[in-house]
VOROTI-270181 format. One record per atom (N, C-alpha, C): residue number from 0; x, y, z. Coordinates in steps of 0.05 Angstrom, whole numbers. Example, Ala and Ser with C-alpha at 12.3 -4.5 7.8 and 13.67 -1.06 7.14 Angstrom:
<nodes>
+-----+--------+--------+--------+
| num |      u |      v |      w |
+-----+--------+--------+--------+
|   0 |    264 |   -114 |    156 |
|   0 |    246 |    -90 |    156 |
|   0 |    264 |    -66 |    156 |
|   1 |    257 |    -45 |    142 |
|   1 |    273 |    -21 |    143 |
|   1 |    258 |      1 |    157 |
+-----+--------+--------+--------+
</nodes>
This chain:
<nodes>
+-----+--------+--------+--------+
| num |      u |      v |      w |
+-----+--------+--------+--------+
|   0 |     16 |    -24 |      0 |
|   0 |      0 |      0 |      0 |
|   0 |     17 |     25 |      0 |
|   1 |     33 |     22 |     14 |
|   1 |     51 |     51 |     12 |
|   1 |     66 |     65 |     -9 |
|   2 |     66 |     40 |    -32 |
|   2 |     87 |     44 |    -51 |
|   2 |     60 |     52 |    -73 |
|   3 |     37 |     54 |    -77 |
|   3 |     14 |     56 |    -93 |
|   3 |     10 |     85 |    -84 |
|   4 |     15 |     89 |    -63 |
|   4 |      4 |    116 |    -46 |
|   4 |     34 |    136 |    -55 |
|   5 |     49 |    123 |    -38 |
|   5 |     75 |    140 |    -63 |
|   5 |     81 |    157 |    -85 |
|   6 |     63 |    132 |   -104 |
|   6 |     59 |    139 |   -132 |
|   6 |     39 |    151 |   -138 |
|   7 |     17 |    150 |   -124 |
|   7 |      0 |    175 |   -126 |
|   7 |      4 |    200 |   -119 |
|   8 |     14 |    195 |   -106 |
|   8 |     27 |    222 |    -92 |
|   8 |     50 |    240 |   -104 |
|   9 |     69 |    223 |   -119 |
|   9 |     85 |    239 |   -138 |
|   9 |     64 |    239 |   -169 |
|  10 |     53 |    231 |   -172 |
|  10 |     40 |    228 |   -189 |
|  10 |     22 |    267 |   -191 |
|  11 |      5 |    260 |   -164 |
|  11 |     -8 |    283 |   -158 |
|  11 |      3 |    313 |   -169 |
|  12 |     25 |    309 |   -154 |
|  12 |     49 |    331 |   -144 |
|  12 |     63 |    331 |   -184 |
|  13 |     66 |    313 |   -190 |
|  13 |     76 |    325 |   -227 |
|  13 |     53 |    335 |   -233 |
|  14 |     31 |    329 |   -239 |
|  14 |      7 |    346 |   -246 |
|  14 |      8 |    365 |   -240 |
|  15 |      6 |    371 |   -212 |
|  15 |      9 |    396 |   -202 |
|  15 |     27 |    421 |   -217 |
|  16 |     47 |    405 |   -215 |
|  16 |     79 |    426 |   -223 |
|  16 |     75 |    440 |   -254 |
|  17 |     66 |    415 |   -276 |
|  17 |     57 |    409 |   -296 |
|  17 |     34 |    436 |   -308 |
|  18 |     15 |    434 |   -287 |
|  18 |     -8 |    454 |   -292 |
|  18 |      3 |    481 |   -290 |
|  19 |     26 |    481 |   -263 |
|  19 |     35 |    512 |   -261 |
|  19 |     50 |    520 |   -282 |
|  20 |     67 |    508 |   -287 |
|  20 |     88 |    511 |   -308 |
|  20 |     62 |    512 |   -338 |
|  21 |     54 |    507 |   -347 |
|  21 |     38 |    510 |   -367 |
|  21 |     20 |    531 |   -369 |
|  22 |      8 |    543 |   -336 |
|  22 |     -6 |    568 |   -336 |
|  22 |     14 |    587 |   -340 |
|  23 |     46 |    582 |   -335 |
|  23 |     61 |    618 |   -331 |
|  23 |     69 |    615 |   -362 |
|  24 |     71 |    580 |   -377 |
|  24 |     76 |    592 |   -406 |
|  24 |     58 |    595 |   -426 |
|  25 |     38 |    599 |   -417 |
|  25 |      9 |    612 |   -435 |
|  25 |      8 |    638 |   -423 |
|  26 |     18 |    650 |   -399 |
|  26 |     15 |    673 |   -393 |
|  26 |     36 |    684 |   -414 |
|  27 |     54 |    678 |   -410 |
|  27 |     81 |    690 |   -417 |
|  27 |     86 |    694 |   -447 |
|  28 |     68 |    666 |   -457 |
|  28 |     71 |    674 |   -489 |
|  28 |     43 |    691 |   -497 |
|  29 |     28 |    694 |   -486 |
|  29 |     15 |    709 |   -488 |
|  29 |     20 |    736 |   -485 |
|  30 |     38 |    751 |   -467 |
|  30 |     51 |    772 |   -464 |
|  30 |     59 |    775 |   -483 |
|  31 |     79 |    760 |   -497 |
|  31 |    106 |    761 |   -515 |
|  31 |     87 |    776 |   -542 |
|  32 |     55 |    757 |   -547 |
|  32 |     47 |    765 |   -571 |
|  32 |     40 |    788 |   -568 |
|  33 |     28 |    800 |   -540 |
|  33 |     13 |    825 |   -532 |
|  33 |     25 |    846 |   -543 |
|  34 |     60 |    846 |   -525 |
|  34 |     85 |    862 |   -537 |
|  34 |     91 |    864 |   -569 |
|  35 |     88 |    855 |   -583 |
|  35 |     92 |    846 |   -604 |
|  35 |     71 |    856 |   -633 |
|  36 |     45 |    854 |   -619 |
|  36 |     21 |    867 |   -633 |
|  36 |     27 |    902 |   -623 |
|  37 |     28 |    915 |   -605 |
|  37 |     34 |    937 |   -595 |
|  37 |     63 |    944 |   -608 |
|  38 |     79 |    940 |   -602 |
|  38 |    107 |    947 |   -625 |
|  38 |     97 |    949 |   -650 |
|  39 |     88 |    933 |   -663 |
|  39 |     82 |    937 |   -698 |
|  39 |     59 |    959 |   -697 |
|  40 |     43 |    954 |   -678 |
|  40 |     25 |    984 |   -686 |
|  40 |     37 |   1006 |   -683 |
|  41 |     49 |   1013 |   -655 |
|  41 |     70 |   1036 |   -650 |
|  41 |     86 |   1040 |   -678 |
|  42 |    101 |   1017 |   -696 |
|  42 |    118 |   1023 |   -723 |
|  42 |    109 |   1027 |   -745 |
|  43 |     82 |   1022 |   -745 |
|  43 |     61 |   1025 |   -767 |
|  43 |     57 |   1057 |   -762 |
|  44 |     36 |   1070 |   -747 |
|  44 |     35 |   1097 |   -728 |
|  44 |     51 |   1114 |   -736 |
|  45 |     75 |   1104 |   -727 |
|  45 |     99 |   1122 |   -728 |
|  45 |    114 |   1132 |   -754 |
|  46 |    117 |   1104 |   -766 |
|  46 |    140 |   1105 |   -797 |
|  46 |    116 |   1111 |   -821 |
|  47 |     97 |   1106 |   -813 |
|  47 |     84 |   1109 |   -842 |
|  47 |     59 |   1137 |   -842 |
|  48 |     72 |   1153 |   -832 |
|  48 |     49 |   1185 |   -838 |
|  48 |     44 |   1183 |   -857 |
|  49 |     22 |   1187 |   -878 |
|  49 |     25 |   1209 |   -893 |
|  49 |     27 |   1232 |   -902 |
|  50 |     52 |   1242 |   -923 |
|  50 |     48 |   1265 |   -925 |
|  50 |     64 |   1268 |   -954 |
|  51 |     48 |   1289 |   -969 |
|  51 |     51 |   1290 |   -995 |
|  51 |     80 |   1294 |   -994 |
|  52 |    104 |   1280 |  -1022 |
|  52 |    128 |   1292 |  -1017 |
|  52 |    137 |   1325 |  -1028 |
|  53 |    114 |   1319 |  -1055 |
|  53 |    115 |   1351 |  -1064 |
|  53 |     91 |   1362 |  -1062 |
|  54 |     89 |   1381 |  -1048 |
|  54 |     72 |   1404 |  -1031 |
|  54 |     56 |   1422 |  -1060 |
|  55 |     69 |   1428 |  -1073 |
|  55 |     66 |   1441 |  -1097 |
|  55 |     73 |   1430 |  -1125 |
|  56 |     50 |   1443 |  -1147 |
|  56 |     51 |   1440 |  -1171 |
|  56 |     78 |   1446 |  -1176 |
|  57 |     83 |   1466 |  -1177 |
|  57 |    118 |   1465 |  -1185 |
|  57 |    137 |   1445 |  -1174 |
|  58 |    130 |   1446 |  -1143 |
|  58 |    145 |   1427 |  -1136 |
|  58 |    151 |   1390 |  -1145 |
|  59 |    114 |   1392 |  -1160 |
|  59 |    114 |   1364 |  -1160 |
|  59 |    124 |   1363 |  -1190 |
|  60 |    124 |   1382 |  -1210 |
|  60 |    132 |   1387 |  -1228 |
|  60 |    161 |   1377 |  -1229 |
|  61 |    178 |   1394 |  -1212 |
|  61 |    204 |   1387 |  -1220 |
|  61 |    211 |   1362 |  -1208 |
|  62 |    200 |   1356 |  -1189 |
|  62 |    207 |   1324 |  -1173 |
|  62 |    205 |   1302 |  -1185 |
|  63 |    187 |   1304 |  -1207 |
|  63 |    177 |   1278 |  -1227 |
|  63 |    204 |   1283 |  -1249 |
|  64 |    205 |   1306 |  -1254 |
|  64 |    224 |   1307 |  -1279 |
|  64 |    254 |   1295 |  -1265 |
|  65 |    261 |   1300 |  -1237 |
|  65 |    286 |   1290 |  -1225 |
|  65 |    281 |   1264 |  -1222 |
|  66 |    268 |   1252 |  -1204 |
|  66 |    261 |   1229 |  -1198 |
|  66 |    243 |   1202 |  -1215 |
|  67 |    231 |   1214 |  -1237 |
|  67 |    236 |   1199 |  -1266 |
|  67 |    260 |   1198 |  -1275 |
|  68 |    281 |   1210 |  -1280 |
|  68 |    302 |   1205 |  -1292 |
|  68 |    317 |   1181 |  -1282 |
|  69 |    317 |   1191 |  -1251 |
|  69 |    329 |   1166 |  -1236 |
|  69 |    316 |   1147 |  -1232 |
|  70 |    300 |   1147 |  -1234 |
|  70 |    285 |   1118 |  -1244 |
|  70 |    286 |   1095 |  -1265 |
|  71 |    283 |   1111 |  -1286 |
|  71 |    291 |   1111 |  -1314 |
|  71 |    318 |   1096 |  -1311 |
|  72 |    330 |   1112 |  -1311 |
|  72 |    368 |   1107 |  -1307 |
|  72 |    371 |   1078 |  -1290 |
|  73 |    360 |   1079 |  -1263 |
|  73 |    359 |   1054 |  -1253 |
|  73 |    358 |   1038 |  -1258 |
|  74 |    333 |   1032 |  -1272 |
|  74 |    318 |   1018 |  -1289 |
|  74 |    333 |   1002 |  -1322 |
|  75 |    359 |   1017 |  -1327 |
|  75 |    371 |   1014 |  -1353 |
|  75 |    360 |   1018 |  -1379 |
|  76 |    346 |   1047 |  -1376 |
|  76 |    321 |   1063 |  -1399 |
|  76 |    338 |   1087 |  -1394 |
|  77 |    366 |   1092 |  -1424 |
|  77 |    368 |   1120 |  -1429 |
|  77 |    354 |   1136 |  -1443 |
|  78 |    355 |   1158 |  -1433 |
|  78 |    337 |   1180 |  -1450 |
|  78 |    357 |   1196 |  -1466 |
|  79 |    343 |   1194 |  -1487 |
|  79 |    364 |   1220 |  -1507 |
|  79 |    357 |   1252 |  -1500 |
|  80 |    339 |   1256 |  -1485 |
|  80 |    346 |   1290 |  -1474 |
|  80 |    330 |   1284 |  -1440 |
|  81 |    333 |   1308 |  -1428 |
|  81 |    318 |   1304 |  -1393 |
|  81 |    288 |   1309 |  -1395 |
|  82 |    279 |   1290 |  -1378 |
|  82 |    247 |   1291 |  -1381 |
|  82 |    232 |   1323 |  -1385 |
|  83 |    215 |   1333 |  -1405 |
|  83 |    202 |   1358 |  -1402 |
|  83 |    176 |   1357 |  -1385 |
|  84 |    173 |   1375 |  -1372 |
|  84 |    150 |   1363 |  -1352 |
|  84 |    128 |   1391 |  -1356 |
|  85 |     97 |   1382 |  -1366 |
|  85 |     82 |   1401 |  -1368 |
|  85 |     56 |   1394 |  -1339 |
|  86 |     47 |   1410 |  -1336 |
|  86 |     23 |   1412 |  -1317 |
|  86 |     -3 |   1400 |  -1342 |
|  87 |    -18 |   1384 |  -1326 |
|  87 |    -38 |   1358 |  -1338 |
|  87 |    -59 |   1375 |  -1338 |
|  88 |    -75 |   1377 |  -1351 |
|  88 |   -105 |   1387 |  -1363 |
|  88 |   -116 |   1389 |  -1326 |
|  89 |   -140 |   1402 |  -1310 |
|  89 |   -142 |   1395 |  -1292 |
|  89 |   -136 |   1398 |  -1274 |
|  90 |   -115 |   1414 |  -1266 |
|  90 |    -99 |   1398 |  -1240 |
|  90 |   -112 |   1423 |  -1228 |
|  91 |   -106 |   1414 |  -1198 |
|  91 |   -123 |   1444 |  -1176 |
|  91 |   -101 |   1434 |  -1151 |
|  92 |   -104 |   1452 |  -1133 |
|  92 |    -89 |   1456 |  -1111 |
|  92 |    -88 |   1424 |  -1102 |
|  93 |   -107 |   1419 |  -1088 |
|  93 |   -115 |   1394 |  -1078 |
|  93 |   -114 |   1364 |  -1100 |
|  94 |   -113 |   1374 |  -1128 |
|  94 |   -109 |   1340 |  -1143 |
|  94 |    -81 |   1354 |  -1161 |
|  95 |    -52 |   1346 |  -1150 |
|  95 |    -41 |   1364 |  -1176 |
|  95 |    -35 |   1347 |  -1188 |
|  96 |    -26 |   1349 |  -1223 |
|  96 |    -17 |   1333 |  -1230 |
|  96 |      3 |   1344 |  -1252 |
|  97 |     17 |   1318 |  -1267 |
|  97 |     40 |   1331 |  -1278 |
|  97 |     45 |   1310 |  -1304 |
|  98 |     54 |   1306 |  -1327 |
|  98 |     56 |   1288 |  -1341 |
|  98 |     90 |   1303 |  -1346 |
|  99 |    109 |   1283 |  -1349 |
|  99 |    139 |   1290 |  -1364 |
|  99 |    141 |   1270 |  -1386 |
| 100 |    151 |   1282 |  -1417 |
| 100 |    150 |   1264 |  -1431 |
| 100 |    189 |   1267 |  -1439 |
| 101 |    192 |   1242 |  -1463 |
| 101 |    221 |   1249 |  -1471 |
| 101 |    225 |   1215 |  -1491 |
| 102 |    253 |   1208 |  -1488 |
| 102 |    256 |   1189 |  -1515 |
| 102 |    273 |   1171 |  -1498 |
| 103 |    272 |   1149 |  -1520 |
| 103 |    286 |   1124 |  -1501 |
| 103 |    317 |   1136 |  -1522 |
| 104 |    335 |   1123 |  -1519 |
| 104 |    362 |   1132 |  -1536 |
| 104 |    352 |   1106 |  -1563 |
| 105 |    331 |   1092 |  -1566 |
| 105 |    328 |   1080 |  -1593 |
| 105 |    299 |   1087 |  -1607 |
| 106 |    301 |   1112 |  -1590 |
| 106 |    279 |   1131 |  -1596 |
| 106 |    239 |   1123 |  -1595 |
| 107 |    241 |   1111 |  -1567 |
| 107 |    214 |   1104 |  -1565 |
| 107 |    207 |   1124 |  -1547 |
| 108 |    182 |   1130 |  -1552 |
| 108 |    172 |   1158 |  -1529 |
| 108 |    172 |   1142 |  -1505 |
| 109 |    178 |   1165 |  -1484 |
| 109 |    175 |   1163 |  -1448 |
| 109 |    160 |   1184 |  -1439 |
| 110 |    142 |   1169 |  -1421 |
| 110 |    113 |   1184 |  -1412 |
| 110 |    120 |   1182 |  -1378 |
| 111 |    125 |   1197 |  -1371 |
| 111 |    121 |   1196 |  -1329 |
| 111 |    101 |   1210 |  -1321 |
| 112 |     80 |   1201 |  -1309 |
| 112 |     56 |   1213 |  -1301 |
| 112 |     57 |   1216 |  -1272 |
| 113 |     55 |   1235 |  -1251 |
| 113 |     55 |   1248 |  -1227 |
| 113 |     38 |   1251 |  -1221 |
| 114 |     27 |   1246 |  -1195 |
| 114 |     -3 |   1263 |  -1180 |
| 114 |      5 |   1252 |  -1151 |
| 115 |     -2 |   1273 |  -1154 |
| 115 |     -8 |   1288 |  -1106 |
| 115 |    -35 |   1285 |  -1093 |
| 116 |    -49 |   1275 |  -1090 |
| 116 |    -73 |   1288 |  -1076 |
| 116 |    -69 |   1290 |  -1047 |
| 117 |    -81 |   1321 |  -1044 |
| 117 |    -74 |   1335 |  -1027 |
| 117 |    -97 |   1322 |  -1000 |
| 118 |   -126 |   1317 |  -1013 |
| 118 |   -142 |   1314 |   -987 |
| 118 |   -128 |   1286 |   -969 |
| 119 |   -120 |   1261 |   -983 |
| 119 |   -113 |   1236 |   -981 |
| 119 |    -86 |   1240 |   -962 |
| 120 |    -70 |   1250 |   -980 |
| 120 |    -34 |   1256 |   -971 |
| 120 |    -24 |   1233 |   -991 |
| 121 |    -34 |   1223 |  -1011 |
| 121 |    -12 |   1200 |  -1033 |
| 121 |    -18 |   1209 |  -1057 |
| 122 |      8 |   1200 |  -1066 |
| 122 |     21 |   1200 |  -1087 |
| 122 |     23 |   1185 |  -1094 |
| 123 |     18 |   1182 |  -1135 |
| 123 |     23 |   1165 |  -1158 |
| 123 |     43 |   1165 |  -1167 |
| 124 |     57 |   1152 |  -1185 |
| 124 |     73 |   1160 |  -1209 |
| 124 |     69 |   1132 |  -1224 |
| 125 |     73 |   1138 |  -1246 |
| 125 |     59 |   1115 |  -1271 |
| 125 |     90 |   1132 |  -1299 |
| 126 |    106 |   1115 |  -1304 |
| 126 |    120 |   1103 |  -1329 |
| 126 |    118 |   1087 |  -1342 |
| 127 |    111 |   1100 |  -1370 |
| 127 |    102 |   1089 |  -1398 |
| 127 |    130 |   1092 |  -1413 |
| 128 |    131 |   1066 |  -1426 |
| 128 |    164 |   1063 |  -1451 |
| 128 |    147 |   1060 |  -1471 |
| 129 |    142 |   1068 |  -1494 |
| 129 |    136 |   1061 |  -1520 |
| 129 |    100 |   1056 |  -1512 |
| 130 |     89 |   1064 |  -1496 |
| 130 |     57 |   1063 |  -1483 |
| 130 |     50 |   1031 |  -1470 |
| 131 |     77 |   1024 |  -1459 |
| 131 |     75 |   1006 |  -1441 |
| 131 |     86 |   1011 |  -1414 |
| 132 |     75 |   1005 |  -1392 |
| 132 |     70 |   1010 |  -1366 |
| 132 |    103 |    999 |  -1351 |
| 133 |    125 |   1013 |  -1342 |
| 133 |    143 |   1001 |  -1332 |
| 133 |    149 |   1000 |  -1299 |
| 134 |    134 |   1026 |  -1291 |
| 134 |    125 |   1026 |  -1268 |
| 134 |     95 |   1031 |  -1270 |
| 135 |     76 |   1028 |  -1257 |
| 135 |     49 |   1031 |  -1252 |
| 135 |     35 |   1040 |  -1222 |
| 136 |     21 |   1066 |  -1218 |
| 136 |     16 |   1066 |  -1194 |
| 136 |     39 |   1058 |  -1162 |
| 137 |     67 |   1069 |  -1174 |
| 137 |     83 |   1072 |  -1149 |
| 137 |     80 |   1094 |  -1130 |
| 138 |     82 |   1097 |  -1102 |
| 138 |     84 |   1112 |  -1090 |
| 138 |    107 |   1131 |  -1087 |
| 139 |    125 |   1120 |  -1105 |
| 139 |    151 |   1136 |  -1100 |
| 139 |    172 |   1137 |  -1129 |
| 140 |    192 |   1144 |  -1132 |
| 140 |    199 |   1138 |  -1157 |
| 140 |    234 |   1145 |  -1141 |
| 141 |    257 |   1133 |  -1159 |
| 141 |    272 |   1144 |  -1153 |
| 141 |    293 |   1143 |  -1128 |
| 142 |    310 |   1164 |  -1122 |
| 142 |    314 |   1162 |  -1091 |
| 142 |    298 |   1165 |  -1074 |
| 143 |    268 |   1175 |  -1079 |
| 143 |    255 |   1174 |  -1055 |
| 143 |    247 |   1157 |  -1043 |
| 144 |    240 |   1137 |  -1062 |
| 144 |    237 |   1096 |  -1053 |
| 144 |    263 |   1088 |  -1045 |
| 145 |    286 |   1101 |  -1046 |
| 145 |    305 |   1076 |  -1031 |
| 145 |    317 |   1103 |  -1012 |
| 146 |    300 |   1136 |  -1002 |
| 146 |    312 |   1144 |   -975 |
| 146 |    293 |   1129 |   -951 |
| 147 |    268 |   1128 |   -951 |
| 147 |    246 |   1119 |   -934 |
| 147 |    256 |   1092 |   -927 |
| 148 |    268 |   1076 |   -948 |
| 148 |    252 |   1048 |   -937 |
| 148 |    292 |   1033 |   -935 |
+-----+--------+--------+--------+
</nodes>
């Protein structure tokens, strides 16, 4: 009898230990994920404001004509002169927009299309080679996609 009683009794007592140890690591990983959901929101919050990069028609004007180039160039699409950049049918404070056109060096037209909207805070840009799409709907073009990220 003593040796059945024994064994119940350590038996008891691992369960025991068993259950504790299993409540502090469901607590604990539960913490871990708690921390974890709260950090990514805090870095979401934080790193991703929006805010338009060019403030102004002019500004967004000449930003597309710089930052298309470098794109372009990146990309291994020379142009035989620097993007010309005109203001788009339309545009108003709040929607601006911008088209820059120019030539590949085997002389296919280049189209860079720009827009800001001001109520939102984002920005497009859309590159056409010969009236095919090489970027589409990027948020950035240029060095401004590789200072951010």
């Amino acid at each position: 009898m003593k040796i059945s009683r024994m064994k119940a009794l350590v038996v008891g007592r691992t369960k025991a230990l068993f259950k504790g140890r299993a409540k502090i690591l469901a607590t604990g990983t539960l913490a871990v994920v708690v921390v974890g959901v709260a950090a990514g929101i805090a870095y979401l919050a934080l790193s991703h404001t929006k805010e338009l990069r060019y403030k102004t028609q002019n500004a967004l004007r000449a930003g597309v004509a710089r930052r298309g180039g470098e794109e372009l160039a990146h990309r291994g699409v020379t142009l035989t002169s620097a993007l010309n950049c005109t203001d788009s049918p339309g545009w108003t404070k709040r929607k601006m927009r911008v088209t820059c056109t120019s030539s590949t060096s085997d002389h296919q037209p280049v189209q860079v299309i720009g827009a800001g909207e001001g109520t939102t805070q984002e920005q497009y840009y859309t590159i056409l080679v010969n009236g095919r799409p090489l970027v589409e709907n990027a948020t950035c073009l240029g060095a401004d996609c590789r200072q951010k990220h």
